[in-house]
C-alpha positions in Angstrom: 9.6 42.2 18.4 7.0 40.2 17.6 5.6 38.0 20.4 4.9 34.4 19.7 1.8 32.9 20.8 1.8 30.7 23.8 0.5 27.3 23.7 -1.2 26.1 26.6 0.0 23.9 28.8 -2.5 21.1 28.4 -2.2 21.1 24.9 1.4 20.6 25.2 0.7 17.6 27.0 -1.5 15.7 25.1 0.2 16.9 22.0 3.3 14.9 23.7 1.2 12.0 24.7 -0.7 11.4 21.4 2.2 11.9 19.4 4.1 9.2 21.6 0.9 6.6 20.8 1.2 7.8 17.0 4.7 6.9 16.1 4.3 3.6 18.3 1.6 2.6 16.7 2.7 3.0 13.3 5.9 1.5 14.0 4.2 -2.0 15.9 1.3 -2.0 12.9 3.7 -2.3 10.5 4.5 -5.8 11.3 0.8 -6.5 11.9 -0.7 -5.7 8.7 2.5 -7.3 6.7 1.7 -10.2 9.3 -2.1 -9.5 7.9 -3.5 -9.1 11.7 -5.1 -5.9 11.2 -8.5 -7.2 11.9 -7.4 -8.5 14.5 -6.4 -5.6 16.3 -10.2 -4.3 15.9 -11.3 -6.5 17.6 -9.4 -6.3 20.5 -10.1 -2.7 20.4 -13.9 -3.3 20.6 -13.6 -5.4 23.7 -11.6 -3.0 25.5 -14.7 -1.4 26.4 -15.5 -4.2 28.8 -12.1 -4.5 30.2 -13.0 -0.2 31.0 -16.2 -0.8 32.7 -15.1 -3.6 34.5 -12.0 -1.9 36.1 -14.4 0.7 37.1 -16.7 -1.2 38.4 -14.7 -3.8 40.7 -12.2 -0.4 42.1 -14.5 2.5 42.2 -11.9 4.6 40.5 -11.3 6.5 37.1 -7.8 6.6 37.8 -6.1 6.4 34.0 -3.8 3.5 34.4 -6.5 1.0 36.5 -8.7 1.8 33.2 -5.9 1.0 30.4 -5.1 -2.3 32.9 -8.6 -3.6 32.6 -8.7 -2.3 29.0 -5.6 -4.8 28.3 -6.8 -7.6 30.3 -9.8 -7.1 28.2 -8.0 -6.8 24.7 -5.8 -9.8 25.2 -9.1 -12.4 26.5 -10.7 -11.4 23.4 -7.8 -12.5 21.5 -7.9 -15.4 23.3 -11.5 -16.2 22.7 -10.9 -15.4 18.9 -8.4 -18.4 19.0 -10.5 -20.5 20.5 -13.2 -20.0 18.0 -11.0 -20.5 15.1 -9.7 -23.8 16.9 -12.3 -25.4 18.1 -15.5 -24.3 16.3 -13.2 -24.4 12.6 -15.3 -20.8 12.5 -13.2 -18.5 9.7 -10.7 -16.0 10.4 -13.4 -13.0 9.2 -16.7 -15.1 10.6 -14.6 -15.5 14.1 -13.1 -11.7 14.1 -16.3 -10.5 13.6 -18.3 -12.8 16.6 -15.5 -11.3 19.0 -15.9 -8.1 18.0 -19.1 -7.7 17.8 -20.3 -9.2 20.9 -17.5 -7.5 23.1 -18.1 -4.4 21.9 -22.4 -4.8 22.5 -21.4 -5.7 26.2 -19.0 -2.7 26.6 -21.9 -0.4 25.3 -24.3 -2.2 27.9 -22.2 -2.0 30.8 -21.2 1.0 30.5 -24.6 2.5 30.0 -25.8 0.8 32.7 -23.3 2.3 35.0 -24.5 5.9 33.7 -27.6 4.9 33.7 -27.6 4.0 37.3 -25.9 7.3 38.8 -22.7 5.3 40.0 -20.5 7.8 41.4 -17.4 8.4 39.4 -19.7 6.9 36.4 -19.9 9.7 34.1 -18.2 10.4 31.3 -16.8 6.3 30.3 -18.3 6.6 27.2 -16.0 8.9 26.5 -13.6 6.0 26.0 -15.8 5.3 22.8 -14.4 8.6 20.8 -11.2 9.4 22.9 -10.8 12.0 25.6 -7.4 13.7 25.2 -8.8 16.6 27.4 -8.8 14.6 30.7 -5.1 13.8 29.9 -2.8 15.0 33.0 1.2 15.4 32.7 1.2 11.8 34.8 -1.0 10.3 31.7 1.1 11.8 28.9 4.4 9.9 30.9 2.4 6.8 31.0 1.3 6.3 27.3 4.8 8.1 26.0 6.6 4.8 28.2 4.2 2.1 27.5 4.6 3.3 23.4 8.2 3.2 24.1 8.9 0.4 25.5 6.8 -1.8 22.8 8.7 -0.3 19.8 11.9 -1.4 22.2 10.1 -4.7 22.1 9.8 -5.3 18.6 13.1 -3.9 17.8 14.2 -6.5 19.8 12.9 -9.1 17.9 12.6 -7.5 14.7 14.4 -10.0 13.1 12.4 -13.0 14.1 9.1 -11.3 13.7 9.8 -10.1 10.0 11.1 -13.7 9.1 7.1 -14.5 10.6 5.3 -11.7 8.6 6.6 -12.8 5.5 7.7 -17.0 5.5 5.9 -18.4 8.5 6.5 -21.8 6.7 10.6 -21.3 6.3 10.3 -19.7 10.1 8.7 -23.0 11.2 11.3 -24.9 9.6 14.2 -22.7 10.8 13.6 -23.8 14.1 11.5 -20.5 15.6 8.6 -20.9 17.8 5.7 -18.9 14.9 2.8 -19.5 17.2 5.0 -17.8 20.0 6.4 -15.1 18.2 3.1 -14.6 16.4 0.9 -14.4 19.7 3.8 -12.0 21.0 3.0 -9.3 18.0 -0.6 -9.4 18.1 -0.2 -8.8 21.8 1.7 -5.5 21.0 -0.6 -5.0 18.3 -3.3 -4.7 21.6 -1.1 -2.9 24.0 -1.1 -0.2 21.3 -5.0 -0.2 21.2 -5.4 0.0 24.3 -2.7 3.1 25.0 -4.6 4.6 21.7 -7.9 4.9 23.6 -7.0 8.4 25.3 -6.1 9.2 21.7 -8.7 7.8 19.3 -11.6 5.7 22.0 -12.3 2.4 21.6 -14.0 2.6 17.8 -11.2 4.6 15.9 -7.9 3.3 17.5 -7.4 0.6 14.9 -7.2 2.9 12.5 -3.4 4.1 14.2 -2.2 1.1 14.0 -3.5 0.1 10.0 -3.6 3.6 8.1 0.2 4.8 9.0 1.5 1.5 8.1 -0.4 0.9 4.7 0.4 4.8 3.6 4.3 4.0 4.7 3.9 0.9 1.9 3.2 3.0 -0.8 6.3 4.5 -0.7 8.6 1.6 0.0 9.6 -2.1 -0.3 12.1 -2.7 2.7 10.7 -3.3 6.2 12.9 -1.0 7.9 12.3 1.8 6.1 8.1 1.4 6.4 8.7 1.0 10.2 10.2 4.3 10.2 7.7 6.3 7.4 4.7 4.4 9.6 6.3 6.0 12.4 6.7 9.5 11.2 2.9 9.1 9.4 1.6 8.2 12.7 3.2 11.1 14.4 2.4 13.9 12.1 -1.3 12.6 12.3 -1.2 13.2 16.0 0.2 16.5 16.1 -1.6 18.1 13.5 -4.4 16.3 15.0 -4.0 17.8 18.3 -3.2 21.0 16.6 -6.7 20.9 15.1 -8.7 20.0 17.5 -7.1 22.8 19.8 -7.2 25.6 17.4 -11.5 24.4 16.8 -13.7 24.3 20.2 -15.5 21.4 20.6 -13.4 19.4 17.9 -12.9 15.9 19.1 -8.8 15.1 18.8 -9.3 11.3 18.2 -11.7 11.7 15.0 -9.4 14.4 13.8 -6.7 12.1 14.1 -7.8 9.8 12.1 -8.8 12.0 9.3 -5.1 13.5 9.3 -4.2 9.8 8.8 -6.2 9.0 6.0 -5.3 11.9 3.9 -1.8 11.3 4.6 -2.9 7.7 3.0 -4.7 9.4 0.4 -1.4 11.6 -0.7 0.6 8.4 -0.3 -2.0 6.6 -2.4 -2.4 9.1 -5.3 1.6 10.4 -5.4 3.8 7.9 -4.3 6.7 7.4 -7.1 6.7 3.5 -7.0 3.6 2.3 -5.7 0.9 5.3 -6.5 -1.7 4.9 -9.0 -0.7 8.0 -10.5 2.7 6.3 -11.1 1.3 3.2 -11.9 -1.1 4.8 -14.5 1.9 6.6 -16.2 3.4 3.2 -16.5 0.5 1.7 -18.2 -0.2 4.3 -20.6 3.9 4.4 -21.4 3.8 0.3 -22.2 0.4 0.1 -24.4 2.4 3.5 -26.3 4.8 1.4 -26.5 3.3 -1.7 -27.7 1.3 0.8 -30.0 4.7 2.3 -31.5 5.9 -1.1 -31.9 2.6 -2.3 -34.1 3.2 0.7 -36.2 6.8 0.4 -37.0 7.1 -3.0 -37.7 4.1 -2.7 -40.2 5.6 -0.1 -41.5 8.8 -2.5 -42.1 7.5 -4.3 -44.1 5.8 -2.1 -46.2 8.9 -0.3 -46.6 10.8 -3.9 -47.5 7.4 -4.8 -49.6 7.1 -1.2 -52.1 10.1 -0.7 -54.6 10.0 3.0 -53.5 11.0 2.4 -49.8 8.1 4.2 -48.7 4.4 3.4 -47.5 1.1 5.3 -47.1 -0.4 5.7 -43.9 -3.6 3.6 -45.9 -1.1 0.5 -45.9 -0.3 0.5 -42.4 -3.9 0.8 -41.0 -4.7 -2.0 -43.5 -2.0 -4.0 -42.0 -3.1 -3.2 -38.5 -6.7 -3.6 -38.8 -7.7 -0.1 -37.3 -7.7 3.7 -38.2 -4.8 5.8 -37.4 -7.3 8.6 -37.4 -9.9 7.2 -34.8 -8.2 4.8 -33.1 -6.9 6.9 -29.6 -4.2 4.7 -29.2 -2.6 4.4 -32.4 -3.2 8.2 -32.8 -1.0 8.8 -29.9 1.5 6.4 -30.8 1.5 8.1 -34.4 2.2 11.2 -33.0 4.7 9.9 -30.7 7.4 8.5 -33.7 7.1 11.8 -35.5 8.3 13.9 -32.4 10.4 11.2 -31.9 12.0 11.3 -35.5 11.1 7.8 -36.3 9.1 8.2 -39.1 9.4 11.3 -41.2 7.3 12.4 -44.7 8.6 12.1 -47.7 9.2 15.4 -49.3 7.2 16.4 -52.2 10.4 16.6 -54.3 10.7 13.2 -53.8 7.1 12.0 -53.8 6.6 13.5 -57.2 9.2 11.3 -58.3 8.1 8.0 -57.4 5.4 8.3 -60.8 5.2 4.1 -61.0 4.2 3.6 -57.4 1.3 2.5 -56.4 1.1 5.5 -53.8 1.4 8.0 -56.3 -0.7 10.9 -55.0 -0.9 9.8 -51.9 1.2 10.9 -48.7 4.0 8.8 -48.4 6.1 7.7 -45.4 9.6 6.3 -44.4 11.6 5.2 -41.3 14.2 7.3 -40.5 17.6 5.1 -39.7 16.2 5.3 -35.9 13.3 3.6 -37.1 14.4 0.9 -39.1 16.4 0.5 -35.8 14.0 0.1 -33.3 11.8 -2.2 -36.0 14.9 -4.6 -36.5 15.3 -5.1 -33.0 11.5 -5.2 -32.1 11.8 -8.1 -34.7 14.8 -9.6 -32.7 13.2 -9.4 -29.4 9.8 -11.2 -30.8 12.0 -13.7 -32.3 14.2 -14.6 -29.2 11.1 -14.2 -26.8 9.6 -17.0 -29.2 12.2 -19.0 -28.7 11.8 -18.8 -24.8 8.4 -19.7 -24.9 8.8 -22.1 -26.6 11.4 -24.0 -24.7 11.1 -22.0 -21.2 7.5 -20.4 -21.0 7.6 -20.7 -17.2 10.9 -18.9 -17.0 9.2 -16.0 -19.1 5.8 -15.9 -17.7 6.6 -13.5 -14.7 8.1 -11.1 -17.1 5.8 -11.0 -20.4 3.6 -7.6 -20.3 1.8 -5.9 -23.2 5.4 -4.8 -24.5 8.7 -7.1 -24.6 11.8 -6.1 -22.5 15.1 -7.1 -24.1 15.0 -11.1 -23.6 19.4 -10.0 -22.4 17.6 -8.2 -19.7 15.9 -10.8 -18.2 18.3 -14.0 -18.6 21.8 -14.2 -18.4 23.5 -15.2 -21.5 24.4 -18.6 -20.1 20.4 -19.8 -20.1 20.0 -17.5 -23.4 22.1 -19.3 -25.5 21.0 -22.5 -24.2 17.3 -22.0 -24.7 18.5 -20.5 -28.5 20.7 -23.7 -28.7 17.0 -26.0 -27.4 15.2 -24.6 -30.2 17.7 -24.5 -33.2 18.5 -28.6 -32.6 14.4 -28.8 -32.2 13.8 -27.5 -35.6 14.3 -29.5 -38.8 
């Protein structure tokens, strides 16, 4: 048989730990950077620093939970003081985020320097809390960060409902009757009980990145809430394990940094690949509509040349004439060229039929037709530009939202109610 390697014990635990901190903080960042608090959350992560040294300080002990209590108490003041800023002082969200943060996070490097510095006992090793320290986790810290992570998802399941309605209409909230300042000061607050249970995980200068990367890879793949809650989730806790999985496999490779990296290039997948959202996707999507809008050019110059020459037949000459560019070295129209012959919308003429046409002016040259799916697709290009200059011209607010470099079918966009009554607008308009 073969014998399957044993992991160790400790690795178990902080694999359990930091995958409970992932998942939470994906899940409780979603709502923060829909609600557009990510900053926010940095800054509260900065000052937990202070709230660190302090707790050392004033008990003398490096006991896990006194440190993540300080760490809060920290976390939330800062928040506090970031309101006050932007209240009293009028200071922008950015200028006021960045005061907080930066200042809290200078004192947390100065205190807890000077408490190395000094030889405090039980001193040693704080700054740890700057990069994460996953190593120190015991079985009794693992429980403590896996329940704190729980019970803020429970939380804000609670009051998903209310908080969404926040994220994305705090106006309609406001005037529904819900308390917005209330149920906003309630997410950021989770948003910070997440940094702070992050610090054994990712320290003090990476932890924000939990709580923004998950989320913003999850909305590349998706449009409803609930389903981003649960990809953030899942983003967030693959991260961790194969973070911890890493850093155990590598001596001397920091879990929290690792972490982080996971993260991003599960961001950087979701960025690139996603089917809605991705740029690839996107960039297919672009290059379809100007082919499109290219194909479109072509046959409907080729219309009328068909409609203008006795033969029912045009030279590739008339149509770049007509369209003001070369076939040849224009990339675009090239492609599109190439794109109605596989698509049998144009065909050649054959010789036998070419050689025929002796009194037209073409003679000699290669001639051209539209197949019957041509002349299709040019009739109702022709249809489409007619109706759509009808709605802009009655309804160009109506239309605006759905104009790109190609038309859709106008039936697509309006129902035939408000199309016949724009069509009606415009026929008693004209003379």
């Amino acid at each position: 048989m073969i014998a399957l390697p044993t992991i160790p014990y400790n690795t178990l635990v902080v694999a359990a730990g930091v995958a409970a901190v992932g998942f939470a903080a994906g899940v409780v960042g979603s709502l923060g950077v829909l609600r557009k608090r990510a900053l926010v959350g940095d800054a509260a992560a900065h000052a937990t620093l202070v709230g660190v040294a302090v707790a050392f300080l004033m008990t003398g002990r490096r006991d896990l939970p006194v440190l993540l209590l300080g760490a809060f108490i920290a976390a939330v003041t800062s928040l506090g003081v970031l309101v006050l800023l932007r209240r009293v002082t009028r200071t922008r969200d950015d200028a006021a985020t960045a005061i907080v943060l930066g200042v809290s996070f200078g004192l947390g490097i100065t205190l807890v320097s000077g408490i190395t510095a000094r030889g405090i006992p039980g001193g040693a090793g704080l700054e740890q809390f700057l990069l994460g320290h996953t190593a120190a986790l015991t079985a009794a810290d693992a429980v403590l960060l896996a329940g704190v992570s729980a019970a803020a998802v429970l939380l804000l399941v609670i009051g998903f409902k209310e908080a969404t309605l926040v994220a994305f209409d705090a106006a309609f909230a406001a005037a529904s009757g819900l308390p917005v300042a209330m149920i906003d000061y309630a997410l950021v607050t989770l948003v910070a009980v997440m940094v702070v249970v992050g610090l054994p995980a990712a320290g003090a200068v990476l932890v924000t990145a939990l709580v923004v990367i998950p989320p913003v890879a999850a909305r590349q793949w998706t449009d409803r809430v609930t389903t981003m809650l649960v990809l953030a989730g899942c983003f967030g806790l693959i991260a961790a394990l194969v973070g911890v999985g890493l850093s155990a496999a590598v001596p001397r490779l920091s879990t929290g940094p690792v972490v982080v990296l996971v993260a991003a290039s599960i961001f950087v997948v979701s960025f690139v690949g996603s089917p809605s959202r991705g740029w690839l996707a996107r960039w297919r999507r672009q290059r379809a509509v100007a082919r499109g809008w290219a194909e479109g050019r072509i046959i409907e110059a080729a219309l009328h040349a068909m409609q203008a020459s006795a033969s029912g037949s045009f030279s590739r000459h008339s149509i770049e004439s007509c369209l003001g560019a070369t076939v040849a070295t224009n990339r675009a129209l090239g492609r599109a060229w190439r794109g109605l012959l596989l698509r049998h919308a144009i065909e050649p003429v054959p010789a036998s039929e070419a050689s025929a046409l002796a009194n037209d002016s073409s003679h000699g040259i290669s001639l051209w037709r539209l197949t019957d799916k041509g002349k299709g697709e040019a009739i109702e290009r022709a249809r489409r530009l007619a109706v759509w200059g009808d709605v802009l011209a009655v309804a160009s607010g109506d239309a605006r939202a759905f104009l790109t470099i190609d038309l859709p079918p106008p039936e697509a966009v309006f129902d035939a109610a408000r199309l016949h009554a724009i069509r009606a607008t415009v026929a008693a308009s004209r003379p």
